[in-house]
Every structure is written in structure tokens, then in C-alpha cells.
N, C-alpha and C positions, 0 to 999 in steps of 0.2 A: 768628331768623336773618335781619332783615331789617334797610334802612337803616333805622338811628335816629342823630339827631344828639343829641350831647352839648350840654349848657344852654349850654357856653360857645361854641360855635358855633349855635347857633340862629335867632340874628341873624343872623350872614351865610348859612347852611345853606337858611334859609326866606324868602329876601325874594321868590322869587317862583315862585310853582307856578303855572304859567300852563296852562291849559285847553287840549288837545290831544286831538282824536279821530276826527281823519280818519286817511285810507290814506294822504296825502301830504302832508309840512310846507306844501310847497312849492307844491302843484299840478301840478307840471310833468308834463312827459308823458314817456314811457317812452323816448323817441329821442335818440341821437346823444350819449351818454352816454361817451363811449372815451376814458379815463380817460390814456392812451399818448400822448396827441394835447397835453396838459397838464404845463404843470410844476409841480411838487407845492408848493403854497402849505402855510406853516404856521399852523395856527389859530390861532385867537385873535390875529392880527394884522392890521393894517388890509386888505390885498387880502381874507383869510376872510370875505367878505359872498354873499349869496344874489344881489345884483344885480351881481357883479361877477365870479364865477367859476363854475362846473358845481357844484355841492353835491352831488352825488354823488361828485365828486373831490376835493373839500374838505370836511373837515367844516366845515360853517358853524352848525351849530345847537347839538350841546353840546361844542365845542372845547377844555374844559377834563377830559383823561380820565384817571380815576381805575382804579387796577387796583390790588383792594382785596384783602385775606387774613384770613383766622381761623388763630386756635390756640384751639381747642376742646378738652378732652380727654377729652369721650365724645361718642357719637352720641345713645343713646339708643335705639338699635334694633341695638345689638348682636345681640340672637338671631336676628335676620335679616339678619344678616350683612353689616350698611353701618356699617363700619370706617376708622377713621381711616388716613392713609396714615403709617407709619414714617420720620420723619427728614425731615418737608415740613411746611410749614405749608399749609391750603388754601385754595382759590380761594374768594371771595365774588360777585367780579361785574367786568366793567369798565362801568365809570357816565361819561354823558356829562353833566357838570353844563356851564351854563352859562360861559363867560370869568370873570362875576366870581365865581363860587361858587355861586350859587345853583343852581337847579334844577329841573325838573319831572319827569312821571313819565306813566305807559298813555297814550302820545300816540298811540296806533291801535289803538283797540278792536275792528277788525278781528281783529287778531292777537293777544288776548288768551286768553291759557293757562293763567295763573296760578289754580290750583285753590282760593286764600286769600288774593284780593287784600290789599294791605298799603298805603298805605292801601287802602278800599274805595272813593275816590271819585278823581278824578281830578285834584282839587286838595288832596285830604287836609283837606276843608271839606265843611259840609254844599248848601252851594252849589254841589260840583264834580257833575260827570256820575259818575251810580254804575258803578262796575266789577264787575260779576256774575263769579261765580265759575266759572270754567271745567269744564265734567264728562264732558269728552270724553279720550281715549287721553293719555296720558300725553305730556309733550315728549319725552322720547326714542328713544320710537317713530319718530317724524318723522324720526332720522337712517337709519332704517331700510331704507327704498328708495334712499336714497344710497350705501350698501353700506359708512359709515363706521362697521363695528361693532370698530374700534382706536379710533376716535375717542370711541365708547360707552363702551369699557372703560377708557379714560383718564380719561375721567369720574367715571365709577363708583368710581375710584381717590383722584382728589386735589378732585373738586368734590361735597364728601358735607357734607350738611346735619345739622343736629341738632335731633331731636325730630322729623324729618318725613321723609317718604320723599326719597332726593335729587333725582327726574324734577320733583317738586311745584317744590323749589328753583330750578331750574333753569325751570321754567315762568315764574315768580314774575321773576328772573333778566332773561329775557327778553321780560316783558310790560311790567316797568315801568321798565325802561331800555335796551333795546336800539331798543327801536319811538320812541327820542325822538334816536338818532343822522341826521343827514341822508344818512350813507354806506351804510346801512342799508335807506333809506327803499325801498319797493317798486318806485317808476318806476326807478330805478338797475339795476333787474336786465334790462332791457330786455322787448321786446314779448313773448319765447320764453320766461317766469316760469315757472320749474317750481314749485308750489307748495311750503313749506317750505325753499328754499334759499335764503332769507335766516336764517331757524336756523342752517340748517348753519353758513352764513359768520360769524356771529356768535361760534357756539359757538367754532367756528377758530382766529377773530382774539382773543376770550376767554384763551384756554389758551396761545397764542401769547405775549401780552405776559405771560399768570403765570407765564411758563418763564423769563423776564427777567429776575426777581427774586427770587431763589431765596433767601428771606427766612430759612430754617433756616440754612442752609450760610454764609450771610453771617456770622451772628449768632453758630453754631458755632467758624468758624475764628478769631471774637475770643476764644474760653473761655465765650460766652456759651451755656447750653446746660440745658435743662431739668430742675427739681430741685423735690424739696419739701423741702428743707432751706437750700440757698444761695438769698439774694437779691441783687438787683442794683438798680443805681443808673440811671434813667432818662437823664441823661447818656450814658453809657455806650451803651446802647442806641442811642439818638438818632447818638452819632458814629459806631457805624459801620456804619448803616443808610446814612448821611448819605454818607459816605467810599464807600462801594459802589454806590448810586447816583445819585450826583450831587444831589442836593438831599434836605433833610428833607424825612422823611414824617410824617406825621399818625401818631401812635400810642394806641390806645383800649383802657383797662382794666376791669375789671369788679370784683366783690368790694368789700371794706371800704375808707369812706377811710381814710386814712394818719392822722389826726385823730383817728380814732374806735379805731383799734388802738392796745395796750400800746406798743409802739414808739412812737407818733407822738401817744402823750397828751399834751395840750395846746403842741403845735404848731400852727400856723397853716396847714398843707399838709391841703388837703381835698381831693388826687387821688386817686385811684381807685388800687388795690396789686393787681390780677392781668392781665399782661399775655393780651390777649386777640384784639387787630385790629393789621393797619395798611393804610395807601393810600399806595400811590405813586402824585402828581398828574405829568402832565404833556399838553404840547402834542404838536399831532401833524401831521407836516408827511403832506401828501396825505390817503389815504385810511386810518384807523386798521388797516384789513386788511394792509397794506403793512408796521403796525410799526415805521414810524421815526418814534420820539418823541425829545422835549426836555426833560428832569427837570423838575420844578418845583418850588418849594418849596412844602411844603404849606399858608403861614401868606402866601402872595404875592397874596393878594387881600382878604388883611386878615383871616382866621378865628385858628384855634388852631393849635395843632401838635398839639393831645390834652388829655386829661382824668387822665392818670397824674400820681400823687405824684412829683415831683422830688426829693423828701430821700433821702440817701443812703442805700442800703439798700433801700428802700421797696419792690422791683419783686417779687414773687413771680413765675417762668415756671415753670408746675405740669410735673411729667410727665402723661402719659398715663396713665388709668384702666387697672390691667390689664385686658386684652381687648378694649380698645374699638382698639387700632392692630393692622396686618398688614406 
């Protein structure tokens, strides 16, 4: 359940995991932070610099945001009752990778939660700082004193993990991409920091942009629509994710290549046939909590658009294991 980059993005995915493990990218101090007082710069553009505007009111450090999804079709802990949601694809994360693609990851080990870091080190090298495994309450407890137990159960609903309990995910979630946003950063919350409510804000702003892209319903109203009998043709897909919102996304499959299945013997197409993920990248003018983002294409910094087989036919989108959706 965690990022991994596809071979063909890897090159641009991994050019730079840069070592981060203080409480502040920045240094700055907790004051004069009033975000009202600013008019909302868009990232990734020349004014989004740290010497040039509030970074707490800008995102200036991973200006390139990614609000990424699964279609899974079990959890895996069915008998404890952490079920897929009916008729939604789910939430994965929103990831602040760097303007040109790249990216890093636990850039404050302060605020580390994650009960199976992923990597384990801070640069995903044995030369990065190790990330120890968190063994303390659960991350969703944390919403707990904030009295956001809709926000909990919203959770629990459409950000459910597989193979692991979903608090762990969401730990995971939050340790090694949210602590790498500059809007996020600690001194932003000013000198009154209640403890955990950069979580909260996170988790918010999180659920907020996956409500944007309501990635089923899109795909639904083209006839696209989950089956273990009909497949589909990656184009297709692509248009009218593309058409709904405003730029291709990144689209990421699992299962056999297309290559290696009866269909696809001895063709040249070695993508991937079970549709599985996607990312909508985009820019984000102000503070990503605020929401107003600018599409992107997923392939505008020079990566992939995905690793699925293009030949026509080729897409398998499985239903749902019985029992594992509500």
C-alpha cells in the first residue's frame, strides 16, 4: 500500500531524496504567519520561493501536488470489518513531490507515526537517517480530542488500506509526506500549537481535494464501469479522466503484462492489464488547505503518464471481491 514508482518513471520519480529531519524546513519562527494579509501565489512558479514569500502561505517546498487513488478489490481484513467503500475508488494520499517530479520523504522525525516506515530510511539509502518504527496509539486517535469523530468515520469509509489495519496507513500517510509540505510545517500553526492539529489539517485538506475527483463516477458516466468479463482500452480511460479533469493523470496497473497474456502474445505492448491507481498532479495557488489547484498533466515534467498496456482491449477494472465493499 505504499509509494512505489513504476521502472518507467524512476528516473524522473527518484532524482532526488534529499535528507530532511528537523521540525522546520525552513527554520523560521512561529510569528506573523496571517496567511489573509497575502495574495495566494501559485507554486511552482517563479514568485513560490522561501526568500521571496511566507511558506507557510505558499507552498514553496513540494509545489508539485499529487492526490492519488486505489481501486483495490479487497482489504484483506474483511472479518474485521475494514471494507471497501461501494461505488468510490479510495483515497491513497495527497504527496507533495518536488516542481520537477521528484521528491523526498519523513522530513521530521519529530512527527513520525508511521508504525512500518516504507522506505525505513530517510533517503530510501543506506546512507539516509533511519526511520524507527512508531509504537505509540494509533494516528487516529489523534483526531480524537478534536471532537472530528465524522471526520474519523469518513475515513474509515473511503481511506481503507489493504493488508493492514487503516490507522497504520494513514500513519504511514502522514509521516512520509505530509511532514515534507512547507504549508504544514509546525512554525505555521503559530506560538498557541495545540499538539496534533497539523494531522487534523492534513487529514482535511487530504479528503477535501479526493472529493474533487470523484474518479468512479467520472469513469461511470462514460459506461466505464467495473466487470470481470468486459475490458477496456486505456485510451478511453485516459480521455475521460482527462476531459473531467482538466489534464491527464498518471494511470498505474497491476497483474500480467499484455505481452505475456493470450490476448497480447507476441505483441510488443509490456504494460501492465489490471487497472489499479491513479494521480491527479497539480499546482496549487496559496495554501493547499484552501484547495484551489491548477490540473497538470501528469507527464509535464517529463515522466510517464503510467505503466498500463495501451492495446485495445487490454484494461481489465475487476469488480469487487464479494464482501470485501459496503
Amino acid at each position: 500500500m505504499f509509494r512505489s514508482l513504476p521502472v518507467a518513471v524512476v528516473a524522473v520519480g527518484m532524482l532526488s531524496l534529499v535528507e530532511q529531519t528537523t521540525a522546520s524546513l525552513y527554520n523560521e519562527t512561529s510569528l506573523n504567519h496571517t496567511c489573509q494579509l497575502q495574495d495566494p501565489i501559485l507554486s511552482c512558479s517563479a514568485q513560490a520561493q522561501p526568500q521571496l514569500t511566507d511558506s507557510c502561505c505558499t507552498e514553496t517546498y513540494g509545489g508539485l501536488v499529487l492526490s492519488t487513488q486505489y481501486w483495490d478489490t479487497y482489504t484483506g481484513l474483511e472479518a474485521q470489518g475494514q471494507l471497501l467503500p461501494r461505488n468510490a475508488w479510495t483515497l491513497h494520499g495527497l504527496w507533495p513531490d518536488y516542481c520537477d517530479g521528484s521528491y523526498t520523504q519523513y522530513c521530521d522525525l519529530s512527527r513520525q507515526y508511521d508504525p512500518a516506515p516504507s522506505p525505513n530510511t530517510t533517503t530510501g539509502t543506506a546512507s539516509g537517517t533511519p526511520v524507527e518504527p512508531y509504537t505509540g496509539p494509533n494516528i487516529g486517535t489523534f483526531l480524537e480530542p478534536f471532537g472530528k469523530f465524522d471526520l474519523l468515520a469518513f475515513m474509515h469509509k473511503y481511506w481503507v488500506a489493504q493488508n493492514q489495519a487503516s490507522p497504520d496507513f494513514w500513519g504511514h500517510e502522514f509521516s512520509k509526506h505530509a511532514t515534507c509540505y512547507s504549508t504544514f510545517d509546525l512554525p505555521c500553526y503559530g506560538p498557541q500549537y495545540v499538539e496534533h492539529e497539523d494531522v487534523v489539517d492534513f487529514f482535511e485538506t487530504a479528503i477535501a481535494w479526493y472529493r474533487t475527483v470523484p474518479t468512479y463516477s467520472w469513469l461511470a458516466a462514460a459506461g466505464i464501469v467495473p466487470s470481470n468479463t468486459t475490458t477496456y482500452t486505456l485510451g478511453d480511460i485516459q480521455d475521460t479522466l482527462t476531459d473531467k479533469f482538466g489534464a491527464v493523470p498518471y494511470l498505474a496497473c497491476v497483474g500480467p503484462q499484455f505481452n505475456a497474456t493470450a490476448a497480447g502474445a507476441g505483441s510488443g505492448d509490456a504494460g501492465y492489464t489490471v487497472l489499479n491507481e491513479v494521480w491527479y498532479y497539480h499546482h496549487v495557488s496559496g495554501r493547499p488547505q484552501e484547495r484551489h489547484g491548477v490540473p497538470v498533466a501528469a507527464n509535464a515534467t517529463g515522466g510517464s503518464l503510467g505503466n498500463c498496456a495501451s492495446s485495445a482491449g487490454a484494461i481489465s477494472y475487476y469488480l469487487r471481491s464479494n464482501g470485501s465493499e459496503v
